[in-house]
ChimeraX commands (.cxc) that place a marker at each C-alpha (Angstrom):
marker #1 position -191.28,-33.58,-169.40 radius 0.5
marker #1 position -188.57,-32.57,-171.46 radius 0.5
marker #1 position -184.70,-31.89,-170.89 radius 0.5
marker #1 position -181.79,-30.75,-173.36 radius 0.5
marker #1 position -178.92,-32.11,-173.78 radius 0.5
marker #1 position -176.00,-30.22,-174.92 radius 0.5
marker #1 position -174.95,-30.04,-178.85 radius 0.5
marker #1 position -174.85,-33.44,-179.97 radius 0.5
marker #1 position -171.68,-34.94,-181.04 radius 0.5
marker #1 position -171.04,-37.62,-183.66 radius 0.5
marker #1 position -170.31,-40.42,-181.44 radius 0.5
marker #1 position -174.33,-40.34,-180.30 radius 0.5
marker #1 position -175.37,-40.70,-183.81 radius 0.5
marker #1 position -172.81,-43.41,-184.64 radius 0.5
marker #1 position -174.37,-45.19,-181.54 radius 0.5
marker #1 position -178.12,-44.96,-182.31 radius 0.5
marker #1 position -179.74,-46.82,-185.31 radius 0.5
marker #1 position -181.55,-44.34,-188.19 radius 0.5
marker #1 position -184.09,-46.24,-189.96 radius 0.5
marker #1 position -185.17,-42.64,-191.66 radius 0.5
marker #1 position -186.67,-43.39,-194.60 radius 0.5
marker #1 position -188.13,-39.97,-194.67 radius 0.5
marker #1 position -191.42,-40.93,-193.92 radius 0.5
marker #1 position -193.44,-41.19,-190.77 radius 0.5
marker #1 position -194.89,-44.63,-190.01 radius 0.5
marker #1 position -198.15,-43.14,-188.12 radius 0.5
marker #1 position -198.94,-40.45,-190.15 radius 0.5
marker #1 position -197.56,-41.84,-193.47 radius 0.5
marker #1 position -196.32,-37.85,-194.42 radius 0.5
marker #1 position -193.06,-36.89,-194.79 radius 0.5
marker #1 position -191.53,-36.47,-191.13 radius 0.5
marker #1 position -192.16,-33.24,-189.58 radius 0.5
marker #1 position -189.96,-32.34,-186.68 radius 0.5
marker #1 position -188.30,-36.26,-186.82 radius 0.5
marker #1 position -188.33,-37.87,-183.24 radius 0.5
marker #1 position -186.65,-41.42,-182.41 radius 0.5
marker #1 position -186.82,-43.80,-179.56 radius 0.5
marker #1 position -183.49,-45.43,-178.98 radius 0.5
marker #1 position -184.34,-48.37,-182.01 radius 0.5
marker #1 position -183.71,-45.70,-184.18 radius 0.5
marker #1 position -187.03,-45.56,-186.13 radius 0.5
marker #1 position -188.08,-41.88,-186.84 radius 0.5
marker #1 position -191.42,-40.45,-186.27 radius 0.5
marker #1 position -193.01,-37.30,-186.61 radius 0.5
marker #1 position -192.98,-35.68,-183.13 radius 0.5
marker #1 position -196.84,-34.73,-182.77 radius 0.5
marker #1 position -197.46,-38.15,-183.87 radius 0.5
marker #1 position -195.10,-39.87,-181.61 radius 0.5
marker #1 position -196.63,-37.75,-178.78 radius 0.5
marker #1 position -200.01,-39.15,-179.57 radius 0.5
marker #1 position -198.77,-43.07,-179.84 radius 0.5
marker #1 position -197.32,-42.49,-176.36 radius 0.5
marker #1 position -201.39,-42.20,-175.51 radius 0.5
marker #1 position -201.73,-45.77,-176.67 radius 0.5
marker #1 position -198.86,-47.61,-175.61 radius 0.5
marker #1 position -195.11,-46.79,-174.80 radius 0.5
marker #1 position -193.58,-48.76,-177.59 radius 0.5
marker #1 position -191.92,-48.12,-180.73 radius 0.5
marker #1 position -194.92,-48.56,-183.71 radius 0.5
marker #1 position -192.71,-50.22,-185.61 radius 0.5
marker #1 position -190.42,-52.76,-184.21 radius 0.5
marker #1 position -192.94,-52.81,-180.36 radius 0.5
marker #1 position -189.39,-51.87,-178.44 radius 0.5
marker #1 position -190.46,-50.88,-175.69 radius 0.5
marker #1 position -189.07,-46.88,-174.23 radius 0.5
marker #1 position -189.82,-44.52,-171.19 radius 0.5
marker #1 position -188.30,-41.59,-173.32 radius 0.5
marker #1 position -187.61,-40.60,-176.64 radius 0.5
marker #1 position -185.23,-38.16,-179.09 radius 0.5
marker #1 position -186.56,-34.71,-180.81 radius 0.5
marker #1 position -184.17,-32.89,-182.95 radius 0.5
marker #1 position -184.43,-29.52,-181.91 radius 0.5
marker #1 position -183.33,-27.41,-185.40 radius 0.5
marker #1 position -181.81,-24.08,-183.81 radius 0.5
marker #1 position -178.30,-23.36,-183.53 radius 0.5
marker #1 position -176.58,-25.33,-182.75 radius 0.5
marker #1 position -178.46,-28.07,-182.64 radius 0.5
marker #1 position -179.85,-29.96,-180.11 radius 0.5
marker #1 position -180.89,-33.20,-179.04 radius 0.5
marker #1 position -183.83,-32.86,-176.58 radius 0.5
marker #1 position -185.08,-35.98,-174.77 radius 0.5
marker #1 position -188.69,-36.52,-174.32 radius 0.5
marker #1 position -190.39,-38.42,-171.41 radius 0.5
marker #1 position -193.99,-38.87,-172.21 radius 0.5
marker #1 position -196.75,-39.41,-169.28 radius 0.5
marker #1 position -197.50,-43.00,-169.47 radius 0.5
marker #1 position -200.82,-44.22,-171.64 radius 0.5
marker #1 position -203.56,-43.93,-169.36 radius 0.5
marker #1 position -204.72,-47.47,-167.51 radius 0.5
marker #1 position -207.02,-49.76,-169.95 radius 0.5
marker #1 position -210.28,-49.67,-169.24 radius 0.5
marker #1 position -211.31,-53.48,-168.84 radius 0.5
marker #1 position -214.28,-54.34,-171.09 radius 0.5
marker #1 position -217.29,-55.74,-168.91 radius 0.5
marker #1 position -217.78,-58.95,-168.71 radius 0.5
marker #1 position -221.16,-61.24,-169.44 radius 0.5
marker #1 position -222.77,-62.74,-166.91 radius 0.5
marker #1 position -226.38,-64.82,-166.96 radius 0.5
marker #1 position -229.34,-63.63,-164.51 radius 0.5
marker #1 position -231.28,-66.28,-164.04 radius 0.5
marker #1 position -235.02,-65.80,-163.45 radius 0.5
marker #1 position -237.39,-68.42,-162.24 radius 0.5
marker #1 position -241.13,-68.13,-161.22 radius 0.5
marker #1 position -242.76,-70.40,-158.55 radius 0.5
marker #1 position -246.66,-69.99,-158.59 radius 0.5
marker #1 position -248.25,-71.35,-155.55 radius 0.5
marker #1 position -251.19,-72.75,-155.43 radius 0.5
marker #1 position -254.19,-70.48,-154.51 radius 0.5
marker #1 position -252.09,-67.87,-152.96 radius 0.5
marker #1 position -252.36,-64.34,-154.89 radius 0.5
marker #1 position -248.54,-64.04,-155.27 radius 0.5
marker #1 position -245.30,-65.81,-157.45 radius 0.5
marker #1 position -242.28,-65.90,-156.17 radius 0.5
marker #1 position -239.84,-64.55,-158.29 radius 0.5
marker #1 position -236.12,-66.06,-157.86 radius 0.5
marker #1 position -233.44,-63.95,-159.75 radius 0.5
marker #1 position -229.71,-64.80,-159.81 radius 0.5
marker #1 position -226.17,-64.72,-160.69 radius 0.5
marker #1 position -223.44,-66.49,-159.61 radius 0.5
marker #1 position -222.96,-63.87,-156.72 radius 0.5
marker #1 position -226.13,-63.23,-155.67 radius 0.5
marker #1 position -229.62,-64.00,-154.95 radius 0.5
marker #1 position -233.09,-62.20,-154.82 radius 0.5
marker #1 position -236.53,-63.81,-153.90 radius 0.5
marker #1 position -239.39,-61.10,-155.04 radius 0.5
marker #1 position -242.92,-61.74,-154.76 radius 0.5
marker #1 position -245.10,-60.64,-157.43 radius 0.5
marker #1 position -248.79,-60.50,-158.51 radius 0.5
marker #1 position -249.94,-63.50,-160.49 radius 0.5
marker #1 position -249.10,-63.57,-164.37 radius 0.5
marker #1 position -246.24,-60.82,-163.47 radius 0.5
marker #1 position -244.25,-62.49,-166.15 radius 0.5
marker #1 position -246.89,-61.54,-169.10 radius 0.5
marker #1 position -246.05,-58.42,-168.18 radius 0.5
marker #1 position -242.55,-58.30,-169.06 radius 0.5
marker #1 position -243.94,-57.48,-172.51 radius 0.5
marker #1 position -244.97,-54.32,-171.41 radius 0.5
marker #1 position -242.28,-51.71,-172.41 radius 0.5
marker #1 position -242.92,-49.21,-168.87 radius 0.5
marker #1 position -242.89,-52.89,-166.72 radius 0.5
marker #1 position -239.75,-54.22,-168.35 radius 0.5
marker #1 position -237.80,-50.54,-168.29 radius 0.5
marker #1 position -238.68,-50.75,-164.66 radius 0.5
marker #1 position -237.30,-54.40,-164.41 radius 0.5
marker #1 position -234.47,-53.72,-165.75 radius 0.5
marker #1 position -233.47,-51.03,-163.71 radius 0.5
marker #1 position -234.15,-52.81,-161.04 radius 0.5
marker #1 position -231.58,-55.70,-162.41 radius 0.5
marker #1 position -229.12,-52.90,-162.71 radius 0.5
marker #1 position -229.24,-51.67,-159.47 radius 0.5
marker #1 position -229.17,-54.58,-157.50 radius 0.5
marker #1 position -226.67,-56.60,-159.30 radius 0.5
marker #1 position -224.72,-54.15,-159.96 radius 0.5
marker #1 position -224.33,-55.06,-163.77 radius 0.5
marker #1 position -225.71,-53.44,-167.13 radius 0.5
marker #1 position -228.81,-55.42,-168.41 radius 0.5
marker #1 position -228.91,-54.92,-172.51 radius 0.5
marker #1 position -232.19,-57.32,-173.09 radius 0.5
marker #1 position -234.08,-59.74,-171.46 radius 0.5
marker #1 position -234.14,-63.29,-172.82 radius 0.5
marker #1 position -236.72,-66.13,-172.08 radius 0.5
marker #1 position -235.82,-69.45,-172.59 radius 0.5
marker #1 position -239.25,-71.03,-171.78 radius 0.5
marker #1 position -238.75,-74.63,-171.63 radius 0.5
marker #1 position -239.88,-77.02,-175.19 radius 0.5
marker link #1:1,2 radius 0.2
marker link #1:2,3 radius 0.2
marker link #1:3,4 radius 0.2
marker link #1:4,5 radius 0.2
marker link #1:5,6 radius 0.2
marker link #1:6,7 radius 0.2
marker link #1:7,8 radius 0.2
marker link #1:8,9 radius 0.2
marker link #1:9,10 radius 0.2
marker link #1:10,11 radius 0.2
marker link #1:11,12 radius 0.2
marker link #1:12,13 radius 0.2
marker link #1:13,14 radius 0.2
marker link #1:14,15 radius 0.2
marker link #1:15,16 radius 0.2
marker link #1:16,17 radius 0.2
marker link #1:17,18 radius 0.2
marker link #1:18,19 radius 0.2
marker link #1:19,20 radius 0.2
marker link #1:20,21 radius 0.2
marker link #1:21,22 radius 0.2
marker link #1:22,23 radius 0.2
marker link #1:23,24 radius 0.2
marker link #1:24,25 radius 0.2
marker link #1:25,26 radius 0.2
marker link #1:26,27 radius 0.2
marker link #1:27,28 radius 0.2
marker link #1:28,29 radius 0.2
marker link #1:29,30 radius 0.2
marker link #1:30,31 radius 0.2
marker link #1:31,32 radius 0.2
marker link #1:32,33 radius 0.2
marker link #1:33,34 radius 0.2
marker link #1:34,35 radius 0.2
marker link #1:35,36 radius 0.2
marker link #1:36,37 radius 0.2
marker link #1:37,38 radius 0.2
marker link #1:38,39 radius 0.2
marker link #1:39,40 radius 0.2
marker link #1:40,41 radius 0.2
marker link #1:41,42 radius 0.2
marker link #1:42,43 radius 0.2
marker link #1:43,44 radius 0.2
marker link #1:44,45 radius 0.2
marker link #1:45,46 radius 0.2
marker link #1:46,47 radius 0.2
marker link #1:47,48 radius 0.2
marker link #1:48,49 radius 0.2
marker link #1:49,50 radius 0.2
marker link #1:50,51 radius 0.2
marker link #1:51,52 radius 0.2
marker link #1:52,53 radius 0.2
marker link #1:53,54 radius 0.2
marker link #1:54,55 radius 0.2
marker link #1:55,56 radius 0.2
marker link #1:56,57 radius 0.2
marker link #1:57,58 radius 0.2
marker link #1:58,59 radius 0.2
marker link #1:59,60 radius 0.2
marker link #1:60,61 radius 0.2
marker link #1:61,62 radius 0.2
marker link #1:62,63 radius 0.2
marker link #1:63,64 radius 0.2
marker link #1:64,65 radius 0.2
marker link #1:65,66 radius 0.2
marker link #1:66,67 radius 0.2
marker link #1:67,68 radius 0.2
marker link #1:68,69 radius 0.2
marker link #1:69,70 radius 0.2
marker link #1:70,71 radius 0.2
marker link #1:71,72 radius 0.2
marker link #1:72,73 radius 0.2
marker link #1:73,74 radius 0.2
marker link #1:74,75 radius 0.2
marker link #1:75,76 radius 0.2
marker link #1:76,77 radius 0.2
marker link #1:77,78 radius 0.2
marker link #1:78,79 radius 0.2
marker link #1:79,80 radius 0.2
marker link #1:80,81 radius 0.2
marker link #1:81,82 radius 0.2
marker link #1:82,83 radius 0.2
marker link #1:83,84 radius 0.2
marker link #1:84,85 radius 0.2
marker link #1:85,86 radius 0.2
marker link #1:86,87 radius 0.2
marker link #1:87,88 radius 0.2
marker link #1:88,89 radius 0.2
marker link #1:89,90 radius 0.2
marker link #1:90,91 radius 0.2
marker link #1:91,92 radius 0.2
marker link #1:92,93 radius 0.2
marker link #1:93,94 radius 0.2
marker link #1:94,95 radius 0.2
marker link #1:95,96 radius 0.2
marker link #1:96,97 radius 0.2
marker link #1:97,98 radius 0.2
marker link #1:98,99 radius 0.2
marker link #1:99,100 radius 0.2
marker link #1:100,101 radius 0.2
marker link #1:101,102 radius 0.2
marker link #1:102,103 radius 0.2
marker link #1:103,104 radius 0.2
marker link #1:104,105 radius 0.2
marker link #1:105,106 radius 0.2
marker link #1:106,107 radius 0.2
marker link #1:107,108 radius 0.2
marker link #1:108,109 radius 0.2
marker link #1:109,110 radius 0.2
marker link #1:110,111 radius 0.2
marker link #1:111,112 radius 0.2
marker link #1:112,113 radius 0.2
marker link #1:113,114 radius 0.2
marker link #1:114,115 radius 0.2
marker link #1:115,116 radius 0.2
marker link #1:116,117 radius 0.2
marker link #1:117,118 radius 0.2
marker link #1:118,119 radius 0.2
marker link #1:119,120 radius 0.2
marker link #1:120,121 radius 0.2
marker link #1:121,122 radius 0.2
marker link #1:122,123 radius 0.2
marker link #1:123,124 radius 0.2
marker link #1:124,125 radius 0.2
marker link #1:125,126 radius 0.2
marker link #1:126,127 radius 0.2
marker link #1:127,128 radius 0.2
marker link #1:128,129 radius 0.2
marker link #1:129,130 radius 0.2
marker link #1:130,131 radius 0.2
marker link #1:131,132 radius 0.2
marker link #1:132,133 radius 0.2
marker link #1:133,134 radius 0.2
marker link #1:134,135 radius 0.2
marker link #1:135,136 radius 0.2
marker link #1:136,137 radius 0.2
marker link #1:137,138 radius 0.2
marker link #1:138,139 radius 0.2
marker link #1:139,140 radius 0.2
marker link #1:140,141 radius 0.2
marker link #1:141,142 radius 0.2
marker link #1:142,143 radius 0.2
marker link #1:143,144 radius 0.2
marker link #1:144,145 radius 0.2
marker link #1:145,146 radius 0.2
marker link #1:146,147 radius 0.2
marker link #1:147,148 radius 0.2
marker link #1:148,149 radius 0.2
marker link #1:149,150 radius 0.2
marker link #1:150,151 radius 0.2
marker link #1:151,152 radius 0.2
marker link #1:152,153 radius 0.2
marker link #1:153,154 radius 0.2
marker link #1:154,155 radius 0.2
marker link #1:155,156 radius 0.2
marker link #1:156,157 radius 0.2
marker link #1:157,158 radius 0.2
marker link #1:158,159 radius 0.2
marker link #1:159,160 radius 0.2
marker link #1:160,161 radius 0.2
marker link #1:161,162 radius 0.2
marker link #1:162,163 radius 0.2
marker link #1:163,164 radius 0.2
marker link #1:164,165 radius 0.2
view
């Protein structure tokens, strides 16, 4: 959203700071329609724009602003005033979490007992004997881990076994 103030006067520019050095800090190119937040450090506009996508803080010093200043170069000249749409919410990364697996054979029955957990949740499957040889079977261990996905609600990346020494 943008609004326009009237013809700027000299007692706004004796109040603001210009660090213009003539070049833009994102881009590193000479400025190209110069924009400020209220530090006074001069941007490009299209640039300044685009930083507002990241955060809403001056590049530079990390001041934070809600708007900034764009020289508009008709005549006379204006000083427009530019409030960007905040950065859009940070995606959290996921976390890691352990899934535990541990096999119970009993004895003479046809079937292991596979226990699978987390810290949240737990899941007693039984399987056919020697089940766990197959988990070196590509089609068996896609299937397992979609299965992992779905009911823990996480994103398995690779199955570890740390068979004990």
């Amino acid at each position: 959203m943008a609004t326009n103030n009237g013809p700027r006067t000299t007692s706004l520019r004796a109040q603001l700071r210009n660090y213009d050095d003539g070049m833009c800090a994102i881009c590193l190119n000479p400025h190209f329609n110069k924009s400020h937040p209220d530090c006074g450090h001069v941007f490009c506009f299209r640039c300044l724009v685009d930083w507002c996508q990241i955060k809403l803080e001056c590049p530079t010093c990390k001041q934070p602003f809600k708007n900034f200043h764009h020289d508009i170069q008709i005549r006379p000249s204006f000083d427009q005033i530019y409030t960007p749409d905040p950065p859009p919410a940070a995606v959290e990364s996921p976390t890691l979490q352990q899934i535990n697996l541990s096999i119970i054979s009993e004895r003479g029955g046809q079937l292991q007992t596979w226990i699978i957990s987390n810290a949240n949740r737990l899941v007693l499957l039984p399987m056919p004997l020697s089940s766990h040889e197959r988990l070196n079977d590509p089609d068996f261990r896609l299937w397992f881990v979609n299965f992992l996905n779905r009911e823990f609600n996480v994103s398995v990346v690779d199955i570890v076994r740390n068979d004990p020494a």
